[in-house]
N, C-alpha and C positions, 0 to 999 in steps of 0.2 A: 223744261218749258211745258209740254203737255203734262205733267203732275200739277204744276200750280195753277192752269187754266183749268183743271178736271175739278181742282179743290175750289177755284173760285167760280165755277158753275154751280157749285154743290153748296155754296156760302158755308164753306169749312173754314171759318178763319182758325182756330185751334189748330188743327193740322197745317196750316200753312204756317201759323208763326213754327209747328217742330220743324216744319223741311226747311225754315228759315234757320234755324238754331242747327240742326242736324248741317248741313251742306255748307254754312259758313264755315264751323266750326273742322269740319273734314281737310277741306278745300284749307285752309292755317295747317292744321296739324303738318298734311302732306306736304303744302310749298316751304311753310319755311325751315326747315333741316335741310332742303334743296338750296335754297334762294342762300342762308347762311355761309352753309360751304361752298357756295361759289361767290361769294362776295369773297371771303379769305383765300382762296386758292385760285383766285380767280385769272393770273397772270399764268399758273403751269396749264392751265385750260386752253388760253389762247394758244398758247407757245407750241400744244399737244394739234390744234383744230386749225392754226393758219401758218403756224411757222415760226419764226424768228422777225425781231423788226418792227414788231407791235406793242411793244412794251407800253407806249404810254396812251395805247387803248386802255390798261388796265384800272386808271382809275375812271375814265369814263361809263366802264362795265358797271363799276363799283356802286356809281349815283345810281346807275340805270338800275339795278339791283335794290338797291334800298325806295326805287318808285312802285319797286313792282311787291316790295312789302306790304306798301299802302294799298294797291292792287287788289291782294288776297282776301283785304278784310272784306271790301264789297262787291268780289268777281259775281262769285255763287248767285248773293243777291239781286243783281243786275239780271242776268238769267232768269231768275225768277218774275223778275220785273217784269219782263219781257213776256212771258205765261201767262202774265196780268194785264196784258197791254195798256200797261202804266210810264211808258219808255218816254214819255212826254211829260212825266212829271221829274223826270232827270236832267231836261237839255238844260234847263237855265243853268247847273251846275257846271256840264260839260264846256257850255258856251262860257261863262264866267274863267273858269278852269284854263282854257283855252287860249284865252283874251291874255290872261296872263302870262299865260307859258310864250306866248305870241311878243308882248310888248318886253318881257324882262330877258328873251334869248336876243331880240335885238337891240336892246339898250347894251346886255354884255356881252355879245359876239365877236365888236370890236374891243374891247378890253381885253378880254380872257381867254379870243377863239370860241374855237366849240364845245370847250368846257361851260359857256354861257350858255348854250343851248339847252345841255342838259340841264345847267341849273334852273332856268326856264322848266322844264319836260318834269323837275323835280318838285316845282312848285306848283305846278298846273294839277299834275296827279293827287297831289296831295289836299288840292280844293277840291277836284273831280271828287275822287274816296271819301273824301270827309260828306260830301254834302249828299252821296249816296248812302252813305252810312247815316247820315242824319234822318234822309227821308224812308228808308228803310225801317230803321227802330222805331219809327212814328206809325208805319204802316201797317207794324208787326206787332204792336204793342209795347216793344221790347224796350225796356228801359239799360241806358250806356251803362250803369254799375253791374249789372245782370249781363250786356254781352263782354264787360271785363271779365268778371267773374267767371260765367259757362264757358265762355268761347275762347278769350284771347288769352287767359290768364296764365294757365298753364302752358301751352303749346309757345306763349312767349319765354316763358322762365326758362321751360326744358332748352328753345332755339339761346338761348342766351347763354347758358354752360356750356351748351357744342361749341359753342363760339369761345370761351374761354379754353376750352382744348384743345381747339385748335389753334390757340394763342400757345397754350404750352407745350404742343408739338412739335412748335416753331417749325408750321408750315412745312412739314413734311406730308405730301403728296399723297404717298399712299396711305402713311397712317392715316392721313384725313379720311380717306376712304372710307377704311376701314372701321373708324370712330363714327363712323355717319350710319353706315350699317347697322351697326351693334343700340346705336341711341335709339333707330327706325324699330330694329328690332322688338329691343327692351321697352320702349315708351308708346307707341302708338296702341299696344292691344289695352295699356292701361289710360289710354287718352279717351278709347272707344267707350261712348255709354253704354251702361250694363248691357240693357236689352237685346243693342245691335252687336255687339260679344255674344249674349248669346247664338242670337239669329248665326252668325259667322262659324261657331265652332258646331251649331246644326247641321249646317251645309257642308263644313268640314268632315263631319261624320259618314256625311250620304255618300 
């Protein structure tokens, strides 16, 4: 928040679309290998954190999990937003967003339970994100093939294999683990742009 207020006193738009690109881009890498393997192991989680007897929280987690995918893409940005006190050029989104998540959890609550809620929570999020990502890349300059490309492209492929391993682990707990480690390991210093690699194995040195 005070970077992008410091940039936009200084009428840096340059630097602000990098801290736009840099922070979204990070903020992906690091959630989703997280958000992932708890989307698939997400029942020995519960079972580990509350007990026995919650089993069909599990796929409630599940939606809730794949909202907070959508989540990742315009956390960072939002933040920033906010440095810009531009946070009013979001609500129509939020309110829209909302309206929905609002009218479709009570059309199916009585259907489906509280599985309608989420799917509400899942629809709502996903106008929310979208229409922050929309007014974001407008603001930033950034054209949507450019943040597939820099941003989402990769860190979505690499989260997609983990998930395929963990498909062929068949959900073996620790292997999960342990596969999630070694991807973080292996992948994020090559997700890292050169420079801030550099900058990182600098400070590693001091």
């Amino acid at each position: 928040v005070p970077v992008a207020s410091e940039l936009e006193a200084g009428a840096n738009t340059e630097k602000l679309k990098l801290l736009f690109h840099k922070s979204s881009k990070y903020t992906i890498v690091l959630m989703y290998p997280l958000l992932v393997f708890s989307f698939f192991y997400v029942s020995p989680i519960i079972l580990f954190w509350v007990g026995e007897g919650f089993d069909t929280s599990a796929i409630l987690a599940q939606m809730f999990i794949i909202s907070l995918l959508f989540v990742a893409l315009s956390a960072s940005g939002a933040v920033i937003m906010v440095g810009l006190n531009r946070v009013k050029e979001l609500i129509v989104y939020t309110g829209t967003g909302s309206l929905i998540n609002l009218v479709v959890s009570i059309l199916l609550v009585k259907k489906i339970g509280v599985k309608g809620v989420l799917v509400g929570t899942l629809i709502g999020t996903v106008i929310i994100a979208s229409g922050y990502l929309y007014r974001m890349l407008k603001l930033f300059d950034y054209s949507l093939s450019l943040f597939l490309k820099d941003i989402l492209g990769k860190p979505l492929i690499g989260s997609t294999l983990l998930g395929a391993g963990f498909l062929i682990l068949s959900k073996n707990f620790y292997l999960g683990i342990s596969l999630t480690i070694l991807y973080v390991i292996a992948t994020i210093p090559l997700l890292i742009d050169a420079d801030d690699r550099k900058e990182l194995l600098k400070q590693f040195k001091k």
